[in-house]
C-alpha positions, 0 to 999 in steps of 0.5 A, spaced: 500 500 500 504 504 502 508 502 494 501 504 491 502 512 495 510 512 493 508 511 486 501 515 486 506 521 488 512 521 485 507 521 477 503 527 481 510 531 481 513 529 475 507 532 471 508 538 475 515 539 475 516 538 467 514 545 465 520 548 471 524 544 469 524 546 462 522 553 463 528 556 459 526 553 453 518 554 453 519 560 456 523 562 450 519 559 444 513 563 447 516 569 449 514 569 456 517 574 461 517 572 469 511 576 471 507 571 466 511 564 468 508 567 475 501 567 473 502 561 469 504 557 476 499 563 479 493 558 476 495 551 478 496 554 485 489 558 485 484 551 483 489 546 486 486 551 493 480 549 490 481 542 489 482 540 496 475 542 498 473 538 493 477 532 494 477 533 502 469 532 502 469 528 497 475 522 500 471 522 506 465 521 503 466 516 498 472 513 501 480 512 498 479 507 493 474 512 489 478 518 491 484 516 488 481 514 482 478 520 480 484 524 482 489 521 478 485 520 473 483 527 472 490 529 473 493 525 468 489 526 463 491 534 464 498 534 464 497 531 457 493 535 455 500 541 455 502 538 449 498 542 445 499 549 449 501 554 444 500 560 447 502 563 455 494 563 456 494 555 453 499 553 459 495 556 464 489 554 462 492 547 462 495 548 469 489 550 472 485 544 470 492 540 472 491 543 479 484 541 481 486 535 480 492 534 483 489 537 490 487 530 491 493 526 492 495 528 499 488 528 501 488 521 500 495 519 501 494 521 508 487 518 510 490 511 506 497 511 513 491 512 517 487 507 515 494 502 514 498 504 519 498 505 527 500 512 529 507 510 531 508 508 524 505 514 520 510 519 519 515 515 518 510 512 512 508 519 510 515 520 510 517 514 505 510 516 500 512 523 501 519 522 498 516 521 492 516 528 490 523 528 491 525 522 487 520 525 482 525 532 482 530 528 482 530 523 478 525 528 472 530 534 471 535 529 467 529 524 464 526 531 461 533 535 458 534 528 455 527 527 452 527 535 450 533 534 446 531 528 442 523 529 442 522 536 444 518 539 451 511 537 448 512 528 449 514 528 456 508 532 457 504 526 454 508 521 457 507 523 464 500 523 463 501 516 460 505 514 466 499 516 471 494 512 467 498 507 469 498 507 476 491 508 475 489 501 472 494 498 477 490 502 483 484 500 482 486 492 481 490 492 488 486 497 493 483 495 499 481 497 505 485 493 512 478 490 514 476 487 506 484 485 502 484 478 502 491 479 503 491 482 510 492 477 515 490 476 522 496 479 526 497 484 521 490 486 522 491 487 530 497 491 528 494 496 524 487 497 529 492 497 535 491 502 537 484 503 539 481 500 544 476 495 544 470 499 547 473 506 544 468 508 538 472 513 533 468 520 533 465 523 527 467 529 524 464 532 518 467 537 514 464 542 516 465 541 524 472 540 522 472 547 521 471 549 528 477 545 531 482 550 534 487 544 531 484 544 524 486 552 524 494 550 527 495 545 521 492 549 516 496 554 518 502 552 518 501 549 511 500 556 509 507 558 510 511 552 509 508 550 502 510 555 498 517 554 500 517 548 497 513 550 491 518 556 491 523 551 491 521 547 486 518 552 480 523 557 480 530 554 481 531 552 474 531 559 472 535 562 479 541 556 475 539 559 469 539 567 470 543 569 476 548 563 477 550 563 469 548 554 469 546 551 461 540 546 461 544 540 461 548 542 469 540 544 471 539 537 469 544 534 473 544 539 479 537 538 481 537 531 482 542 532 488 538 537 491 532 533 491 535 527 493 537 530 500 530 532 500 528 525 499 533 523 505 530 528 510 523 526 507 525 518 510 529 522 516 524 526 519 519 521 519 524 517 522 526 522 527 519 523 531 518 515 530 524 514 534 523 519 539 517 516 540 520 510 541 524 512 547 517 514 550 516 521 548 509 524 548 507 524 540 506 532 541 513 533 544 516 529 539 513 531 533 515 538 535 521 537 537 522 534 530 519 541 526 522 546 531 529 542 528 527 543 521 525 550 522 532 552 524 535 549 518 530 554 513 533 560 514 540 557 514 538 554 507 535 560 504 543 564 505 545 560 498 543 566 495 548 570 499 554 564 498 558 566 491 560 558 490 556 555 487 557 548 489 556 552 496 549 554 493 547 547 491 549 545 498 545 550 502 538 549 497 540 542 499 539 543 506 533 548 505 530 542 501 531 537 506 528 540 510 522 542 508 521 534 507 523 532 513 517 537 516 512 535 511 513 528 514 512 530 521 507 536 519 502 531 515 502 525 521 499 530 525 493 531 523 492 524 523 494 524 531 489 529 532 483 527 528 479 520 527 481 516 520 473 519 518 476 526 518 484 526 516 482 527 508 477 533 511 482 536 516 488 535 510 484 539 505 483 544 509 490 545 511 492 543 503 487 549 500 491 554 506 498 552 503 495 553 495 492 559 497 500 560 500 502 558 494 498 562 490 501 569 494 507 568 495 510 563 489 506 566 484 504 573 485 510 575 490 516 572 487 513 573 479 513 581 481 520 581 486 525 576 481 521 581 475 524 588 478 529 586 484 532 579 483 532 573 487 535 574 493 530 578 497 524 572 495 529 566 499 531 570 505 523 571 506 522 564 504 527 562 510 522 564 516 516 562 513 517 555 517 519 558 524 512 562 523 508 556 521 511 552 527 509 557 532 502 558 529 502 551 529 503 550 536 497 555 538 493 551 534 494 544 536 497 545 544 499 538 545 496 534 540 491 530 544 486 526 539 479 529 539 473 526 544 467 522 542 462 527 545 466 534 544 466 532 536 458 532 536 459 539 537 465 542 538 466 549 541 469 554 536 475 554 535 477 551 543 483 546 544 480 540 544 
C-alpha cells in the first residue's frame, strides 16, 4: 500500500515539475517574461486551493479507493493535455485544470497511513510516500533535458500523463481497505487497529465541524507558510541556475537531482526522527515538535545560498533548505492524523492543503513573479527562510499538545477551543 502512495506521488510531481524544469526553453519559444511564468504557476496554485475542498469532502465521503481514482485520473489526463499549449494563456489554462486535480493526492495519501498504519508508524510512512516528490525532482530534471533534446518539451508532457494512467489501472486492481484485502492477515490486522481500544468508538467529524477545531486552524496554518517554500523551491530554481548563477540546461539537469535527493533523505529522516523519539517514550506532541522546531532552524540557514558566491556552496545550502522542508512535511502531515479520527484526516488535510495553495498562490506566484521581475532573487529566499519558524509557532497555538479529539466534544465542538 504504502508502494501504491510512493508511486501515486512521485507521477503527481513529475507532471508538475516538467514545465520548471524546462522553463528556459518554453519560456523562450513563447516569449514569456517572469511576471507571466508567475501567473502561469499563479493558476495551478489558485484551483489546486480549490481542489482540496473538493477532494477533502469528497475522500471522506466516498472513501480512498474512489478518491484516488478520480484524482489521478483527472490529473493525468491534464498534464497531457500541455502538449498542445501554444500560447502563455494555453499553459495556464492547462495548469489550472492540472491543479484541481492534483489537490487530491495528499488528501488521500494521508487518510490511506491512517487507515494502514498505527500512529507510531505514520510519519515515518508519510515520510517514505512523501519522498516521492523528491525522487520525482530528482530523478525528472535529467529524464526531461534528455527527452527535450531528442523529442522536444511537448512528449514528456504526454508521457507523464501516460505514466499516471498507469498507476491508475494498477490502483484500482490492488486497493483495499485493512478490514476487506484478502491479503491482510490476522496479526497484521491487530497491528494496524492497535491502537484503539476495544470499547473506544472513533468520533465523527464532518467537514464542516472540522472547521471549528482550534487544531484544524494550527495545521492549516502552518501549511500556509511552509508550502510555498517548497513550491518556491521547486518552480523557480531552474531559472535562479539559469539567470543569476550563469548554469546551461544540461548542469540544471544534473544539479537538481542532488538537491532533491537530500530532500528525499530528510523526507525518510524526519519521519524517522519523531518515530524514534517516540520510541524512547516521548509524548507524540513533544516529539513531533521537537522534530519541526529542528527543521525550522535549518530554513533560514538554507535560504543564505543566495548570499554564498560558490556555487557548489549554493547547491549545498538549497540542499539543506530542501531537506528540510521534507523532513517537516513528514512530521507536519502525521499530525493531523494524531489529532483527528481516520473519518476526518482527508477533511482536516484539505483544509490545511487549500491554506498552503492559497500560500502558494501569494507568495510563489504573485510575490516572487513581481520581486525576481524588478529586484532579483535574493530578497524572495531570505523571506522564504522564516516562513517555517512562523508556521511552527502558529502551529503550536493551534494544536497545544496534540491530544486526539473526544467522542462527545466532536458532536459539537466549541469554536475554535483546544480540544
Amino acid at each position: 500500500m504504502l508502494a501504491l502512495l510512493f508511486f501515486a506521488t512521485t507521477i503527481n510531481y513529475l507532471d508538475r515539475i516538467v514545465l520548471s524544469v524546462l522553463s528556459p526553453v518554453i519560456l523562450a519559444e513563447m516569449k514569456i517574461s517572469k511576471q507571466e511564468y508567475g501567473d502561469i504557476t499563479s493558476a495551478f496554485q489558485l484551483t489546486y486551493t480549490l481542489g482540496f475542498i473538493f477532494f477533502g469532502w469528497f475522500v471522506d465521503r466516498f472513501g480512498t479507493r474512489v478518491g484516488y481514482a478520480v484524482s489521478a485520473g483527472w490529473w493525468s489526463i491534464a498534464a497531457a493535455l500541455h502538449a498542445f499549449a501554444r500560447t502563455g494563456i494555453d499553459l495556464a489554462m492547462w495548469r489550472a485544470v492540472l491543479g484541481l486535480g492534483e489537490a487530491g493526492n495528499f488528501p488521500t495519501a494521508i487518510k490511506c497511513v491512517a487507515e494502514w498504519f498505527p500512529k507510531k508508524e505514520r510519519a515515518l510512512a508519510c515520510g517514505i510516500f512523501n519522498s516521492g516528490a523528491s525522487v520525482a525532482a530528482m530523478i525528472g530534471p535529467p529524464v526531461f533535458v534528455w527527452m527535450n533534446s531528442l523529442y522536444g518539451w511537448r512528449t514528456c508532457f504526454f508521457v507523464t500523463g501516460a505514466s499516471g494512467l498507469v498507476w491508475l489501472a494498477i490502483w484500482l486492481l490492488v486497493y483495499r481497505l485493512p478490514s476487506n484485502h484478502p491479503k491482510a492477515n490476522a496479526a497484521e490486522l491487530a497491528h494496524i487497529y492497535s491502537d484503539n481500544v476495544a470499547h473506544e468508538v472513533e468520533p465523527k467529524v464532518t467537514w464542516g465541524q472540522a472547521l471549528q477545531y482550534k487544531q484544524t486552524w494550527g495545521f492549516a496554518a502552518a501549511k500556509f507558510f511552509a508550502d510555498p517554500v517548497w513550491w518556491f523551491y521547486l518552480y523557480w530554481l531552474p531559472l535562479y541556475f539559469s539567470e543569476v548563477r550563469g548554469f546551461k540546461l544540461a548542469e540544471i539537469g544534473w544539479a537538481l537531482p542532488v538537491i532533491y535527493l537530500m530532500a528525499d533523505l530528510g523526507s525518510v529522516f524526519g519521519g524517522w526522527l519523531s518515530g524514534f523519539l517516540i520510541g524512547r517514550g516521548w509524548e507524540i506532541g513533544k516529539a513531533r515538535k521537537m522534530s519541526l522546531l529542528i527543521f525550522a532552524l535549518c530554513m533560514p540557514v538554507g535560504a543564505t545560498c543566495v548570499l554564498a558566491e560558490s556555487p557548489l556552496l549554493a547547491v549545498a545550502l538549497i540542499s539543506l533548505a530542501t531537506a528540510a522542508h521534507q523532513a517537516w512535511s513528514a512530521n507536519l502531515f502525521t499530525t493531523a492524523s494524531d489529532v483527528f479520527p481516520r473519518g476526518a484526516v482527508a477533511s482536516v488535510t484539505s483544509i490545511g492543503g487549500c491554506l498552503g495553495g492559497f500560500g502558494g498562490f501569494l507568495f510563489t506566484g504573485q510575490m516572487a513573479g513581481y520581486v525576481s521581475q524588478n529586484y532579483g532573487f535574493t530578497p524572495i529566499f531570505l523571506i522564504m527562510g522564516a516562513f517555517h519558524l512562523t508556521g511552527l509557532a502558529i502551529l503550536h497555538w493551534g494544536m497545544g499538545d496534540m491530544r486526539p479529539i473526544k467522542a462527545e466534544r466532536a458532536e459539537g465542538p466549541a469554536p475554535l477551543k483546544a480540544a
